[in-house]
PATITI-967469 format. One line per field, with one value per residue (C-alpha): residue number from 0; residue in one letter; chain; y, z negated, x. Coordinates in steps of 0.2 Angstrom, whole numbers. Example, Ala and Ser with C-alpha at 12.3 -4.5 7.8 and 13.67 -1.06 7.14 Angstrom:
! residues 2
n = (0; 1)
res = (a; s)
chain = (A; A)
yy = (-22; -5)
zz = (-39; -36)
xx = (62; 68)
This chain:
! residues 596
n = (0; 1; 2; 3; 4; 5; 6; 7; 8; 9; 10; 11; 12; 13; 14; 15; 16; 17; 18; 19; 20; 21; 22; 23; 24; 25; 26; 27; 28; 29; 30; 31; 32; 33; 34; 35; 36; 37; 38; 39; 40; 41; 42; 43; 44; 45; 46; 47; 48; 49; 50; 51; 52; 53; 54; 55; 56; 57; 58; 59; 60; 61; 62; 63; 64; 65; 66; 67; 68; 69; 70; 71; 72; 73; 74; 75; 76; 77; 78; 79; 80; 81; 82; 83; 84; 85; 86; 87; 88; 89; 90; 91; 92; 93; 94; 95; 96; 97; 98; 99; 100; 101; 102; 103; 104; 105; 106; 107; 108; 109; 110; 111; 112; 113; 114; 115; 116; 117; 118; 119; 120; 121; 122; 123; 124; 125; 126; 127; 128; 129; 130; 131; 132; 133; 134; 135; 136; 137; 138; 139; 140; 141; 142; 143; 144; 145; 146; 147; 148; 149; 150; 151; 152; 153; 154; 155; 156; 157; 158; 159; 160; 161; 162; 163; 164; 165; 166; 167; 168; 169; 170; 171; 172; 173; 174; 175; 176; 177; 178; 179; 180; 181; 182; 183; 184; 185; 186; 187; 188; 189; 190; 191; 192; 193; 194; 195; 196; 197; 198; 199; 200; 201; 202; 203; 204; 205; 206; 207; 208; 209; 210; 211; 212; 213; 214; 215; 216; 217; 218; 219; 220; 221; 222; 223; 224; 225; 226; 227; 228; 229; 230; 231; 232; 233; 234; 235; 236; 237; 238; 239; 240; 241; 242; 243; 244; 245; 246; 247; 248; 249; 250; 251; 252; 253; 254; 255; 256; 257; 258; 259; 260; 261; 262; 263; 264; 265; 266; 267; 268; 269; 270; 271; 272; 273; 274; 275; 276; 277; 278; 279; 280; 281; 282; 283; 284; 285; 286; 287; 288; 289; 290; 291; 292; 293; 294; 295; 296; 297; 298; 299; 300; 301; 302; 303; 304; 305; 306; 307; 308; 309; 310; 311; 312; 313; 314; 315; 316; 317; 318; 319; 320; 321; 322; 323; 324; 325; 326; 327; 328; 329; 330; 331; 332; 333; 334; 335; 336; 337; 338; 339; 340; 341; 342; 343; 344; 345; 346; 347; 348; 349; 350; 351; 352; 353; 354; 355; 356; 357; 358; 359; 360; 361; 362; 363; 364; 365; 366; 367; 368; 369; 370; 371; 372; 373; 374; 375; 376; 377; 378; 379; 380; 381; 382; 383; 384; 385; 386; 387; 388; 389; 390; 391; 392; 393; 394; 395; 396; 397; 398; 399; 400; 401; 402; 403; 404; 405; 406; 407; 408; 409; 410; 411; 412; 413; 414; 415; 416; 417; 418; 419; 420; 421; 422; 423; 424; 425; 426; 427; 428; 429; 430; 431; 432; 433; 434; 435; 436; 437; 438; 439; 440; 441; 442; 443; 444; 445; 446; 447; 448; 449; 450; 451; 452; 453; 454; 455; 456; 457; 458; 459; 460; 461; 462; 463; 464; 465; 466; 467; 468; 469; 470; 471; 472; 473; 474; 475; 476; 477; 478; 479; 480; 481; 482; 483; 484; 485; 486; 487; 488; 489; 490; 491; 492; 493; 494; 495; 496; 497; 498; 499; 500; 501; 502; 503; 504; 505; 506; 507; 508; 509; 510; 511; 512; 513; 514; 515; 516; 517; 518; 519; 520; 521; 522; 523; 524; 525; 526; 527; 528; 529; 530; 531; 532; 533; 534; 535; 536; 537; 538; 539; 540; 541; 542; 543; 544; 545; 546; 547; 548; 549; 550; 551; 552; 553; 554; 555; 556; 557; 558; 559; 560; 561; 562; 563; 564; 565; 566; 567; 568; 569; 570; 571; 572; 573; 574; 575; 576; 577; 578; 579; 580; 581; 582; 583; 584; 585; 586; 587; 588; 589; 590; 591; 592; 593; 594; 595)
res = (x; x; x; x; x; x; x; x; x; x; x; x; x; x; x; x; x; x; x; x; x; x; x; x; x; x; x; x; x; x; x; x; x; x; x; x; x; x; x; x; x; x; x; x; x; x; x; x; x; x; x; x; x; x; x; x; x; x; x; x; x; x; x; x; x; x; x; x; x; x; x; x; x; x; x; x; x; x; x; x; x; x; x; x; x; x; x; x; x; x; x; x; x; x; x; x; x; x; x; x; x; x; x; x; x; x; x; x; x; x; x; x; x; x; x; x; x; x; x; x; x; x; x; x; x; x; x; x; x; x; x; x; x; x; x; x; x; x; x; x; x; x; x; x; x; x; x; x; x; x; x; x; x; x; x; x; x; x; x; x; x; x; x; x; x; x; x; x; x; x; x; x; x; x; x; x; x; x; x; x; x; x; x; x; x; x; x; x; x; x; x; x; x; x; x; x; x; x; x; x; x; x; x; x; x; x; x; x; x; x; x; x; x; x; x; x; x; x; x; x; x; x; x; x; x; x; x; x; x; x; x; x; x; x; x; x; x; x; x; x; x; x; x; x; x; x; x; x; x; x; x; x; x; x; x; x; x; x; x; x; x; x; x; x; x; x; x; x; x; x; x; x; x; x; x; x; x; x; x; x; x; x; x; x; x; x; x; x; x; x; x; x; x; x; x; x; x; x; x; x; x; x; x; x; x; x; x; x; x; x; x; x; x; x; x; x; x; x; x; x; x; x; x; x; x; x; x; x; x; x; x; x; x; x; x; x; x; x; x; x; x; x; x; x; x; x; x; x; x; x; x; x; x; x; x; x; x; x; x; x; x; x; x; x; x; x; x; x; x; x; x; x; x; x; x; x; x; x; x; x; x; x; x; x; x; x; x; x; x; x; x; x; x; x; x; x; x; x; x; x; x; x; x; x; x; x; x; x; x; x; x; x; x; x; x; x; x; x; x; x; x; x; x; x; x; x; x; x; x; x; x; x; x; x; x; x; x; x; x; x; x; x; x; x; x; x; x; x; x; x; x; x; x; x; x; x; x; x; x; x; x; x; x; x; x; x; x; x; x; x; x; x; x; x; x; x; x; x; x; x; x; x; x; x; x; x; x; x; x; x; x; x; x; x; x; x; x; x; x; x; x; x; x; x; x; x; x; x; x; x; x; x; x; x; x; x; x; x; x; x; x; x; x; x; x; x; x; x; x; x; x; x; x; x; x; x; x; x; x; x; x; x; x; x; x; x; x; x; x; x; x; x; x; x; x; x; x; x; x; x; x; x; x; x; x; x; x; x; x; x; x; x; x; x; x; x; x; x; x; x; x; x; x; x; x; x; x; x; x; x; x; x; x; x; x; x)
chain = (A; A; A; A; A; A; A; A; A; A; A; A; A; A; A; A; A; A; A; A; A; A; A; A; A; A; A; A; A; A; A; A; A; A; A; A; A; A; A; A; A; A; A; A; A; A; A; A; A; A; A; A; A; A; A; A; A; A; A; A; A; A; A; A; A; A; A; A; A; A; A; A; A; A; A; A; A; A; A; A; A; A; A; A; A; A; A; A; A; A; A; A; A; A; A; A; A; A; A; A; A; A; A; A; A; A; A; A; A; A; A; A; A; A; A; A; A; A; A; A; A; A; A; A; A; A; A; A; A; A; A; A; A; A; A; A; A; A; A; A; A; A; A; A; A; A; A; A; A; A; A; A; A; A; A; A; A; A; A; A; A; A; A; A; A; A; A; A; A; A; A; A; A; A; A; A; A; A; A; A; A; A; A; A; A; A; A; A; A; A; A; A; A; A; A; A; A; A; A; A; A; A; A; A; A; A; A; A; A; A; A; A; A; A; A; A; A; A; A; A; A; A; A; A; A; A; A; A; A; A; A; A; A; A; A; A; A; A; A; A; A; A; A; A; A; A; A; A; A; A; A; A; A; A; A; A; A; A; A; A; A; A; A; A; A; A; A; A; A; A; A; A; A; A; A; A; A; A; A; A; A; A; A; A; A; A; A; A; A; A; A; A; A; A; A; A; A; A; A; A; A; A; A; A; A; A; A; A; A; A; A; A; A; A; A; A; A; A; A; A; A; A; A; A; A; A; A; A; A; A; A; A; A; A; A; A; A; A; A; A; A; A; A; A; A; A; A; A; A; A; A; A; A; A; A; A; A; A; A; A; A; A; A; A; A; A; A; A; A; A; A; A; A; A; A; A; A; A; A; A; A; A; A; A; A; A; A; A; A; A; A; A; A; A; A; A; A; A; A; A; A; A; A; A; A; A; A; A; A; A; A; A; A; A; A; A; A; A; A; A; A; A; A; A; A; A; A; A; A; A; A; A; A; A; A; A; A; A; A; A; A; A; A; A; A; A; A; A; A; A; A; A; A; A; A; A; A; A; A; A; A; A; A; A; A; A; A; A; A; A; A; A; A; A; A; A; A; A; A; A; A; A; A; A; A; A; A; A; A; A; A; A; A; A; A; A; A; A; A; A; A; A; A; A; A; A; A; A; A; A; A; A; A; A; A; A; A; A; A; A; A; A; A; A; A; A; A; A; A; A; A; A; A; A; A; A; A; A; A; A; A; A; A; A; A; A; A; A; A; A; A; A; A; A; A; A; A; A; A; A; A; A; A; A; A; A; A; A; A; A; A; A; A; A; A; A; A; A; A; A; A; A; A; A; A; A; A; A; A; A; A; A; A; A; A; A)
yy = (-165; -168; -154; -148; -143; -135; -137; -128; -136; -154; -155; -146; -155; -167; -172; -162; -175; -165; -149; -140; -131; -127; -141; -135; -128; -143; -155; -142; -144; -164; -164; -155; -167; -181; -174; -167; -150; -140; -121; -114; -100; -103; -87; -94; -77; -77; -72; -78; -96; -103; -113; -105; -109; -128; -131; -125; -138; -153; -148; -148; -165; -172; -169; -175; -190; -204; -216; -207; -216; -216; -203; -191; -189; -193; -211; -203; -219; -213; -205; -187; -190; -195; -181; -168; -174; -175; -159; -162; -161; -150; -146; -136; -120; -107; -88; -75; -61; -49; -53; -55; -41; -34; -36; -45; -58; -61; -62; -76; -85; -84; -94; -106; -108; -114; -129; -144; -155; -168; -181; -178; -168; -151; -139; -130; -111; -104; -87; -82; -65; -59; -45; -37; -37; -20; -13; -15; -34; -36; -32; -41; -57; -52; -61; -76; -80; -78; -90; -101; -117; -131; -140; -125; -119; -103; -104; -85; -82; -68; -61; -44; -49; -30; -25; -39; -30; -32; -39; -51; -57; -60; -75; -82; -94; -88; -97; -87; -96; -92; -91; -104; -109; -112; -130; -135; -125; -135; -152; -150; -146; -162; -171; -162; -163; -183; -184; -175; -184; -170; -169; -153; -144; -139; -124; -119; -124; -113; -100; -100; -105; -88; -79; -87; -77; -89; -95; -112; -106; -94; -107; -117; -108; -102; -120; -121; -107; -112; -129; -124; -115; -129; -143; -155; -151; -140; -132; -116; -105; -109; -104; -87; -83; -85; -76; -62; -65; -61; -75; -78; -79; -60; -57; -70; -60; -44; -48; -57; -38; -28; -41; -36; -18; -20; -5; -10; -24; -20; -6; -17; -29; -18; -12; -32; -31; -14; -20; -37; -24; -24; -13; -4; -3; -23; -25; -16; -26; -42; -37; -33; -47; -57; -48; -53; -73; -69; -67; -77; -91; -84; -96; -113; -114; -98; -107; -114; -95; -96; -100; -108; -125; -134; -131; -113; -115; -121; -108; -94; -103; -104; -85; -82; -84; -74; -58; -47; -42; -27; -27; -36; -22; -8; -14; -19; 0; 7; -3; 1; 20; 17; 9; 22; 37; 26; 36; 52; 53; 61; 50; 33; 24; 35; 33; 14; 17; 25; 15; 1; 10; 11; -6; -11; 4; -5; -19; -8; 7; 3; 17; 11; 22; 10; 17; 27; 34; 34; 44; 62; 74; 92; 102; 117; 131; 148; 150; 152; 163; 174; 174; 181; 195; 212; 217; 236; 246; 246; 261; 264; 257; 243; 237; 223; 215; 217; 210; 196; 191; 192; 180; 169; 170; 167; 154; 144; 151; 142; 126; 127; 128; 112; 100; 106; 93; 101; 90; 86; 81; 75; 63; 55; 54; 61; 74; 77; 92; 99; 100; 116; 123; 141; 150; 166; 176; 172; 166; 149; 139; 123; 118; 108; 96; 95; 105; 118; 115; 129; 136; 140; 157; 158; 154; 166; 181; 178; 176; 191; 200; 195; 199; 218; 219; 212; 227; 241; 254; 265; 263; 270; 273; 260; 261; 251; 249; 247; 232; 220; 225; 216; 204; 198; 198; 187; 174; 172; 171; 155; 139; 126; 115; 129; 133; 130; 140; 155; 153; 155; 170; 179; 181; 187; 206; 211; 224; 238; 243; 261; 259; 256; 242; 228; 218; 208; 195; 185; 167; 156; 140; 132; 124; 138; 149; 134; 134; 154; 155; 141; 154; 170; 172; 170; 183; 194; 196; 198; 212; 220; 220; 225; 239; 243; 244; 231; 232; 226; 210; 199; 194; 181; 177; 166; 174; 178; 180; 198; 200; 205; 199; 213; 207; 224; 222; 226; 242; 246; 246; 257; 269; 271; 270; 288; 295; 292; 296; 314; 307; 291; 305; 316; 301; 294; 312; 314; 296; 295; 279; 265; 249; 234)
zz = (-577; -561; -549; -548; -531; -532; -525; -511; -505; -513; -503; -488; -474; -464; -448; -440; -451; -467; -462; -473; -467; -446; -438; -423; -420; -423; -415; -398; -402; -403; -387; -378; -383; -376; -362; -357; -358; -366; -364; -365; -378; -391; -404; -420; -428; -447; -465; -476; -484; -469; -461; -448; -450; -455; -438; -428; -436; -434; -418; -414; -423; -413; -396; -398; -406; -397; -399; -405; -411; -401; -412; -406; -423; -424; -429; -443; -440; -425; -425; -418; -433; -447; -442; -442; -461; -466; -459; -448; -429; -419; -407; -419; -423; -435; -436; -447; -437; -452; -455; -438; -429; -417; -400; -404; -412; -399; -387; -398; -397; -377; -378; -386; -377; -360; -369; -367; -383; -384; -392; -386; -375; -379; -387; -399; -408; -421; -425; -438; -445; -426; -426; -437; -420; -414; -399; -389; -394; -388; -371; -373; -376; -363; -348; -357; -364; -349; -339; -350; -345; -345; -359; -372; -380; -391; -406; -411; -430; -436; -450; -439; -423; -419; -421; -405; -387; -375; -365; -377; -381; -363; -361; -375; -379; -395; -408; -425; -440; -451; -472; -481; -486; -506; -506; -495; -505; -521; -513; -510; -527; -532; -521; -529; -546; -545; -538; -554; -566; -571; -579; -570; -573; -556; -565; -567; -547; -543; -551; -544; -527; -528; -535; -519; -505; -493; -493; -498; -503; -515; -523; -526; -531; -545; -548; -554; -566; -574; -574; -586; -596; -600; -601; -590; -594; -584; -592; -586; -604; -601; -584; -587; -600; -589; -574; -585; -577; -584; -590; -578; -597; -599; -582; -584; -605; -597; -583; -598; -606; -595; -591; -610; -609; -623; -619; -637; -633; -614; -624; -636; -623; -611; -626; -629; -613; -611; -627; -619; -607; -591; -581; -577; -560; -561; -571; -561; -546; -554; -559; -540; -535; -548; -543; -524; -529; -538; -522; -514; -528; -523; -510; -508; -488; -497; -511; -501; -499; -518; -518; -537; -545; -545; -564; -558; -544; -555; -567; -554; -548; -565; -568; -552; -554; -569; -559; -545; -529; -528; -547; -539; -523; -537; -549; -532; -528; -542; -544; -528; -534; -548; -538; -526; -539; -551; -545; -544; -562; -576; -587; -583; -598; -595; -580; -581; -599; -589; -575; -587; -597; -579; -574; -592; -588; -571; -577; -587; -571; -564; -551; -532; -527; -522; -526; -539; -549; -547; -536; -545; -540; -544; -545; -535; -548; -537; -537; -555; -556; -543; -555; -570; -561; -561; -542; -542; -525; -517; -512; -494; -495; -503; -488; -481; -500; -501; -485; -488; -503; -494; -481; -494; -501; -486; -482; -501; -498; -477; -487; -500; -487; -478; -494; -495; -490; -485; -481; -464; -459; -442; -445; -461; -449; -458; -451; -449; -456; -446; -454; -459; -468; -476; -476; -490; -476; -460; -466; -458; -445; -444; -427; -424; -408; -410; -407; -423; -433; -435; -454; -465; -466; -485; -479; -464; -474; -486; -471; -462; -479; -483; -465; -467; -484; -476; -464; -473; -466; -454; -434; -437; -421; -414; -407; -396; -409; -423; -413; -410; -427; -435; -420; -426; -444; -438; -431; -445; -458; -447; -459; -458; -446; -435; -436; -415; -412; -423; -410; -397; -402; -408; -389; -385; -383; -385; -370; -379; -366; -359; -369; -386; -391; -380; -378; -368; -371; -355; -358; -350; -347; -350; -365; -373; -368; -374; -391; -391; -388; -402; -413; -406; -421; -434; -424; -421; -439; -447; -435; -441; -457; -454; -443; -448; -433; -430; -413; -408; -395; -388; -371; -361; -344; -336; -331; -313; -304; -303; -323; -332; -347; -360; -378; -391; -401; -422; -413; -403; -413; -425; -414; -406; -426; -426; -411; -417; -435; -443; -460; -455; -446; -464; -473; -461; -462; -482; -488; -471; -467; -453; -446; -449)
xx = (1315; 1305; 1305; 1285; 1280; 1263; 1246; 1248; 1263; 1260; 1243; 1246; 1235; 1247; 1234; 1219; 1206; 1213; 1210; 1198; 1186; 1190; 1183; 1179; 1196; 1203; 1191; 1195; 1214; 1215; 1203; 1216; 1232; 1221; 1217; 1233; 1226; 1242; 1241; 1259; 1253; 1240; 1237; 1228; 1221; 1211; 1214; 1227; 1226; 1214; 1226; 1234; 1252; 1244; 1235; 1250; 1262; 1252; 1249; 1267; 1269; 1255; 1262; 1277; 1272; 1280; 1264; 1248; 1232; 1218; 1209; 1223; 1230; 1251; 1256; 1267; 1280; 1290; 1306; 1299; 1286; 1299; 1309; 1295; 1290; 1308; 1309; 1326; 1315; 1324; 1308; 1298; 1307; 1298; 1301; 1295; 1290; 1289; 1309; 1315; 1307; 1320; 1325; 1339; 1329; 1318; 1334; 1340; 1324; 1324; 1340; 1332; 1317; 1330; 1336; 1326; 1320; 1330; 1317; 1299; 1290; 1289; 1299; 1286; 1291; 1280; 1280; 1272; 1266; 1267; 1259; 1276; 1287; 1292; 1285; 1300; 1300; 1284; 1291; 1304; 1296; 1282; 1290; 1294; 1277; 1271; 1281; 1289; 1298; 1284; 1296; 1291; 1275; 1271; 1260; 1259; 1250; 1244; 1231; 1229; 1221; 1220; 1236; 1243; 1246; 1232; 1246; 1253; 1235; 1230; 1244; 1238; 1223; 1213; 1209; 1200; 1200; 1186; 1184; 1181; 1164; 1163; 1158; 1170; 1185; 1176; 1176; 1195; 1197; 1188; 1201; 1215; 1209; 1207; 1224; 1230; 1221; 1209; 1194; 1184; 1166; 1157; 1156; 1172; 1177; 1162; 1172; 1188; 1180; 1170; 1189; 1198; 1188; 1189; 1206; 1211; 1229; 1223; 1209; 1224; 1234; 1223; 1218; 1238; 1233; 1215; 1225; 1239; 1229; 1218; 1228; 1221; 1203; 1195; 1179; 1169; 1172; 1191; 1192; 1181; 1192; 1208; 1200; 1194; 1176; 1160; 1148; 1134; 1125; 1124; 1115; 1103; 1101; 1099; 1088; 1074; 1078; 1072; 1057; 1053; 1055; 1068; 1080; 1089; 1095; 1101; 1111; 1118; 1122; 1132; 1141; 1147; 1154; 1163; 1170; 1178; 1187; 1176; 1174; 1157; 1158; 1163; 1150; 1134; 1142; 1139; 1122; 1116; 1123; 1112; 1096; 1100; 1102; 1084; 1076; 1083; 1078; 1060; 1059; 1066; 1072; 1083; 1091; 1105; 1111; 1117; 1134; 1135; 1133; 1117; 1113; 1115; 1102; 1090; 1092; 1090; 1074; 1068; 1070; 1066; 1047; 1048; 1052; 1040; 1048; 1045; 1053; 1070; 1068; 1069; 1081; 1094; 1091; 1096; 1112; 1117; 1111; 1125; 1137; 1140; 1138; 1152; 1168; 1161; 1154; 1160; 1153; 1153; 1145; 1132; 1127; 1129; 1118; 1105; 1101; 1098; 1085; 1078; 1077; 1070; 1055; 1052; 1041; 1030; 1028; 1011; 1013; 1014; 1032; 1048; 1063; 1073; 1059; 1040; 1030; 1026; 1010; 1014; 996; 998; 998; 997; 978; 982; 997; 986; 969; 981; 988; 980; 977; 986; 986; 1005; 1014; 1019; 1038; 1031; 1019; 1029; 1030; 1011; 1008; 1015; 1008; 990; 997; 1002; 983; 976; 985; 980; 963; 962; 970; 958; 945; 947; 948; 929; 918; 902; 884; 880; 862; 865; 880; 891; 906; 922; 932; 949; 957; 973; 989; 995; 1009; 1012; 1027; 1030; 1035; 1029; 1011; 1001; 1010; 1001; 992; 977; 974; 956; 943; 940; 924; 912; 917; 901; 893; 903; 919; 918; 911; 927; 938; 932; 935; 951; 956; 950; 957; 975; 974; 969; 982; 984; 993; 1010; 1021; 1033; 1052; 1059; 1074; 1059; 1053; 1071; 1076; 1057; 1060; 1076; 1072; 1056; 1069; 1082; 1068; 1063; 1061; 1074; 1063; 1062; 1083; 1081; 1071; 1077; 1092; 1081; 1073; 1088; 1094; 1078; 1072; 1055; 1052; 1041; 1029; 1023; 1008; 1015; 1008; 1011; 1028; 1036; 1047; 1057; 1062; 1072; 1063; 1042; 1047; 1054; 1037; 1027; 1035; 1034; 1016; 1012; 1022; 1011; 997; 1015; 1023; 1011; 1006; 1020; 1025; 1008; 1014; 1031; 1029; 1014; 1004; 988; 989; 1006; 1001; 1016; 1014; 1027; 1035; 1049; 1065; 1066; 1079; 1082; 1079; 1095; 1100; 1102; 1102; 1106; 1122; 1121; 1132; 1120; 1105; 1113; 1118; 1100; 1095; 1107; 1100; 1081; 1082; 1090; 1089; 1099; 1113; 1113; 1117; 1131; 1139; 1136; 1144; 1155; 1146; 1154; 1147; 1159)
């Protein structure tokens, strides 16, 4: 029985015009045989299978070819060229880094780099898998690469650029060897396949171009296996089947499903499938990756971007003008949705299940949103939830409650107010309405840049009432400790937009003044006093409310030099609590109260 050398091996590349898929490499290598241009180091990085190892052996045939063609490929009929096919040359000298990774190996190779060649020119040493060397037989080998004898050049390989020493990769020349592009990975199949006497289906090389990544090793090595398994005839149902890849067919099915809206058969479908054992996640993948070659199909300078057969291409253009964008834009989203959301379910078929009863809903959505899910309009329902309840008078501990609910009131009502459109007899212009936002607690915080507009009599009779009715209580007295206490509940009731400035205003004191109802508060910079003042009106009512005293007015300054900082402690409060209140002391003594 003959021995059976496979593809890999059998069709390696044997000159730079065979090389597959670098030309630019080795277009810059052969320029620089004829030239004369040798560098004594060369580091040829990429993935596996691009040709690495490939390049770096016809380069160090093609130098020492005795009599090279003037294209600067080898002759192949010299001794130096017999030798090297026979493989019996003496000046090409391989080692595996990843099994020879000391320093005694790199010692041994040292030795070996003094001897001269004794037919040719150069003495060449591959070492492949590089990056595998130890640390201390980097620096081992360090002043060698650097200064070699002039007889010897290095060809380093490696597949992980990033792991090579700055040093080691300063000595060298670079070289990066890209992937492979899918049509030139199915043209060397071609190639291989005539060789063999195979009948192929562009199809099928499609496929196992797309299963190869890149690298020409792996295509053919999988070529071997589709090749078995068919017997000589490659076709693409047999090739799928050994692969264990999807059919295009069901993508191209799905997507006319949910162009139909029919959420039965997308259900059914999926289930065919899962039942073939593929994977969900294998399976929305795929699907994405569908939508994307739609649009791309959409236009024709695109097209090229498909990496399939060309009865494939025409298949996506077909379907392609079938489909919206903003269809293809929604369904991609939500794939990607479940692709990221795969691991983390519990329920896999079920997520999967869902997102394609949403893609066969997307057709029929005549609403504008893009995304996950159409855009929603909630109706604002307090107005409502305020008319049904009875209006009953609050008693005195209950104030702060109250009071806030009014400020939520007038805050609906001042909304309601500006979506009124009232005549004008001068001028139809349309007017702008200030943004404004309302808060449970801390009442209205929007702003306006423009000039207000004068409000109609009926709006300011209702807002002159509603203000009355909000402050129907009596002046009580306020403490110094009343006032940091409201002050600091102010702050860290602060929205989540405002969270800096809620920082800001928790190391602040409000100074009570000698008249009782003016305070001051010291800041540290303009823009924190700018910020503050915007915040007055909040502030100011709700520590009417709080404290109960209407005539509470913040006033502000900049820190000056001879201002000390004094910010109460929790401890400190408490204690000035104690000393104020003889309720407060009763109750420590009685329950043996402490502050933690």
């Amino acid at each position: 029985m003959e021995n059976y050398i496979v593809s890999a091996r059998k069709y390696r590349p044997m000159t730079f015009d065979t090389v597959v898929g670098q030309e630019a490499l080795t277009v810059t290598l052969k320029n620089a045989i004829q030239s004369g241009r040798l560098a004594h180091a060369y580091l040829f990085c990429g993935p596996r299978g691009v040709g690495k190892t490939t390049c770096a052996r016809i380069f160090a045939k093609t130098i020492n070819c005795l009599s090279p063609l003037p294209n600067g490929e080898a002759c192949g009929e010299c001794e130096s060229c017999k030798a090297f096919n026979e493989q019996r040359s003496y000046n090409i000298h391989e080692l595996d880094a990843a099994s020879n990774n000391s320093v005694e190996d790199i010692r041994q190779l040292i030795e070996q780099v003094r001897i001269p060649p004794q037919i040719g020119k150069y003495k060449v040493f591959i070492i492949d898998e590089v990056h595998m060397l130890s640390q201390a037989a980097f620096n081992a080998f360090l002043k060698t690469l650097e200064e070699p004898p002039h007889h010897a050049i290095f060809i380093l390989a490696t597949t992980e650029k990033h792991k090579i020493l700055p040093t080691i990769m300063s000595r060298c020349q670079i070289y990066d060897f890209k992937r492979m592009g899918v049509n030139d990975i199915v043209g060397h199949l071609k190639h291989v396949a005539e060789q063999e006497n195979m009948t192929v289906e562009d199809a099928a090389l499609n496929i196992i171009a797309q299963k190869a990544d890149g690298g020409m090793r792996d295509a053919l090595s999988i070529f071997d296996q589709v090749a078995s398994f068919c017997g000589g005839n490659i076709t693409y149902q047999q090739t799928i089947q050994n692969l264990n890849v999807l059919d295009e067919d069901y993508y191209f099915r799905l997507t006319d499903y949910f162009l139909e809206g029919n959420i039965t058969e997308c259900m059914l479908t999926l289930n065919e499938i899962l039942s073939k054992g593929f994977e969900g996640q294998y399976f929305i993948t795929g699907l994405s990756s569908h939508f994307r070659n739609l649009l791309v199909s959409q236009d024709a300078q695109t097209t090229e971007l498909i990496e399939a057969s060309n009865d494939v291409r025409v298949r996506y253009q077909e379907q392609a003008k079938k489909c919206k964008p903003k269809f293809l834009f929604q369904a991609m989203k939500l794939a990607n949705y479940c692709d990221l959301n795969y691991k983390q379910s519990q329920n896999k078929r079920l997520l999967v299940e869902l997102t394609l009863i949403e893609m066969a809903q997307l057709s029929s959505d005549e609403g504008d949103a893009s995304g996950l899910c159409p855009t929603k309009i909630l109706k604002p329902i307090f107005n409502k939830l305020r008319a049904q309840s009875p209006k009953t008078e609050a008693p005195h501990d209950a104030a702060p409650k109250v009071a806030s609910e009014k400020i939520v009131q007038q805050a609906q009502q001042a909304i309601a107010a500006q979506k009124v459109q009232t005549p004008s007899t001068t001028s139809a212009a349309p007017r702008t309405a200030s943004p404004t936002s309302a808060h449970p607690i801390l009442g209205i915080g929007g702003f306006s840049l423009r000039r207000p507009q004068q409000k109609p009599a009926a709006q300011q009779e209702a807002s002159a009432q509603t203000e009355a009715e909000e402050y129907n209580f009596e002046d009580m007295p306020v403490t110094q400790v009343d006032l940091t206490v409201a002050w600091r509940e102010f702050a860290k009731n602060l929205p989540q937009e405002d969270r800096a400035m809620s920082f800001q205003m928790d190391n602040m004191e409000p100074l009570l003044q000698e008249d009782g109802s003016t305070f001051l508060v010291i800041v540290d910079n303009p823009s924190v006093e700018g910020e503050l003042q915007k915040m007055r009106s909040r502030v100011e009512k709700y520590l009417h409310h709080r404290l109960q005293n209407k005539t509470l007015t913040m006033t502000t300054r900049l820190r000056e030099v001879t201002d000390k900082r004094r910010v109460f402690s929790r401890k400190e409060i408490y204690q000035q609590m104690l000393e104020q209140s003889e309720a407060l002391r009763k109750l420590k003594e009685e329950f043996q109260l402490e502050l933690t």
